[in-house]
C-alpha positions in Angstrom: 28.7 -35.1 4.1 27.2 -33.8 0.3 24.0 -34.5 2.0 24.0 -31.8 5.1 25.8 -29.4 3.1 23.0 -29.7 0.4 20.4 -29.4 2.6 21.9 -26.5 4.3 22.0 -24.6 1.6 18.5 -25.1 1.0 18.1 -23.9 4.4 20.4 -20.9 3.7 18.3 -19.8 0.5 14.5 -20.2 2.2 16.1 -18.3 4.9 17.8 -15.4 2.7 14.2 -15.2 0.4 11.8 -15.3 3.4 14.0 -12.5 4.7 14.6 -10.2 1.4 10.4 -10.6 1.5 10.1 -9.2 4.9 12.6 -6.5 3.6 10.2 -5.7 0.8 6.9 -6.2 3.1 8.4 -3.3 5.4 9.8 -1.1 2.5 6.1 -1.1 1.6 4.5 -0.4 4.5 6.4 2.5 5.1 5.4 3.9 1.8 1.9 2.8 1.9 1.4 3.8 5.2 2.7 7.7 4.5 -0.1 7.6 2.2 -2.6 6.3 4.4 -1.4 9.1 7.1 -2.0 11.8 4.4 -5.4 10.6 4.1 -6.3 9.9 7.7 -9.3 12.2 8.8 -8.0 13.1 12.1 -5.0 14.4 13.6 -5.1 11.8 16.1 -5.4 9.1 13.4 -2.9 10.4 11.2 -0.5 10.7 14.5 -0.6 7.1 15.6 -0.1 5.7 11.9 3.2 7.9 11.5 4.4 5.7 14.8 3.2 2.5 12.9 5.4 3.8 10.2 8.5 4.3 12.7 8.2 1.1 13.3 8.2 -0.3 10.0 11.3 1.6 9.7 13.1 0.3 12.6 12.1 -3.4 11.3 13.1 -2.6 8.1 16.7 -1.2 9.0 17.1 -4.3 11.5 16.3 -7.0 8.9 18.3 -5.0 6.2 21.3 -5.0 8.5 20.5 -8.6 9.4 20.5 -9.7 5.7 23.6 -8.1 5.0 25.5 -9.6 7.7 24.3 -13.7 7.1 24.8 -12.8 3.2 27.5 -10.2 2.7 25.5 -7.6 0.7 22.4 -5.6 0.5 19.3 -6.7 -0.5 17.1 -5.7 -3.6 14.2 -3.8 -2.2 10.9 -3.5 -4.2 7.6 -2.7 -3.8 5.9 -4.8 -3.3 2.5 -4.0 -3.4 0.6 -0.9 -4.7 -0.8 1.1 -1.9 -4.8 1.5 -2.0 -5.4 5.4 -3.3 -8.8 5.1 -1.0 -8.5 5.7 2.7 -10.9 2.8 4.0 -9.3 0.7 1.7 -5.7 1.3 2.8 -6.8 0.2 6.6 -8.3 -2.7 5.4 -4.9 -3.4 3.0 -2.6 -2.2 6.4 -4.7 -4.9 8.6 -4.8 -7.9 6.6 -1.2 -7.0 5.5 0.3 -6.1 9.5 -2.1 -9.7 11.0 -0.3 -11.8 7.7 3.1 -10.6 8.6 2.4 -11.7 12.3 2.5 -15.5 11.0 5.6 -14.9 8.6 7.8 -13.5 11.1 7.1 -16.2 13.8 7.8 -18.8 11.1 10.9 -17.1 10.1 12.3 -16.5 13.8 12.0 -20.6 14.3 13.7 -21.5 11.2 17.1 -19.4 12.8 19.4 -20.9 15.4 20.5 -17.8 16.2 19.2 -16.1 19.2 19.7 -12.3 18.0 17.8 -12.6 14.7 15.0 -15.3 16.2 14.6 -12.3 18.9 14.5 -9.8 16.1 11.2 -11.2 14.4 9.5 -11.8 17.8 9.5 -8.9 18.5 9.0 -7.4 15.3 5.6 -9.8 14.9 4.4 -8.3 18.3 4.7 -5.0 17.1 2.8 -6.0 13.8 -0.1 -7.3 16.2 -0.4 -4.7 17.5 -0.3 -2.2 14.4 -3.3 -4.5 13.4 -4.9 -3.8 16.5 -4.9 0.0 15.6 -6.0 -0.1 11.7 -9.2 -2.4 12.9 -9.7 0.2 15.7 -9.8 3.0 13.1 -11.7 1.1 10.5 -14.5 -0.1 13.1 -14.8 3.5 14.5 -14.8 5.2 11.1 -11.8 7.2 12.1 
């Protein structure tokens, strides 16, 4: 009996950190990225990364609300990177950061049981594809 409650509160804590990281991955793309938008050379470019941003948004206040329900309070949000101050160099910081997260949030989705949360970070991993998708489009087109 010790022995499955032990090991499910090791579960419990990888679980809790790997999703307070995601928190604090979000919380700094959405800074980050309002930078990188501020910077972007055209319209068009600075358009689409504001609806990256959205979306790091919506992530962000799903896994906040997420965290706050499995552990009964909020989580500590930090930055956790600084943003480049160099436009180039934020697309290449916002692509290897959005194709990173893809792995993360698969690998936290399978280490929940539950349906609603493993759904969550799915779907939020196909989004971050597909933000990736866009920063390599703009930094192979010079845009």
């Amino acid at each position: 009996m010790e022995y499955s409650y032990m090991e499910y509160a090791r579960q419990n804590e990888e679980i809790r950190r790997e999703i307070g990281n995601a928190i604090n991955g979000e919380y700094t793309a959405i800074i980050c990225y309002e930078k990188i938008a501020s910077m972007a050379p055209t319209e068009a470019a600075r358009n689409q990364i504001l609806e990256i941003r959205k979306d790091e948004i919506h992530h962000y206040q799903t896994f906040v609300q997420i965290y706050s329900t499995l552990f009964g309070r909020q989580p500590q949000v930090q930055i956790r990177e600084e943003c480049p101050r160099d436009y180039r160099r934020g697309l290449d910081f916002a692509f290897k950061d959005e194709q990173e997260t893809v792995d993360k949030y698969h690998r936290i989705a399978q280490m929940t049981n539950d349906p609603s949360i493993r759904e969550a970070f799915r779907s939020a991993a196909a989004d971050e594809q597909n933000h990736a998708v866009w920063f390599l489009y703009f930094m192979v087109h010079r845009i």
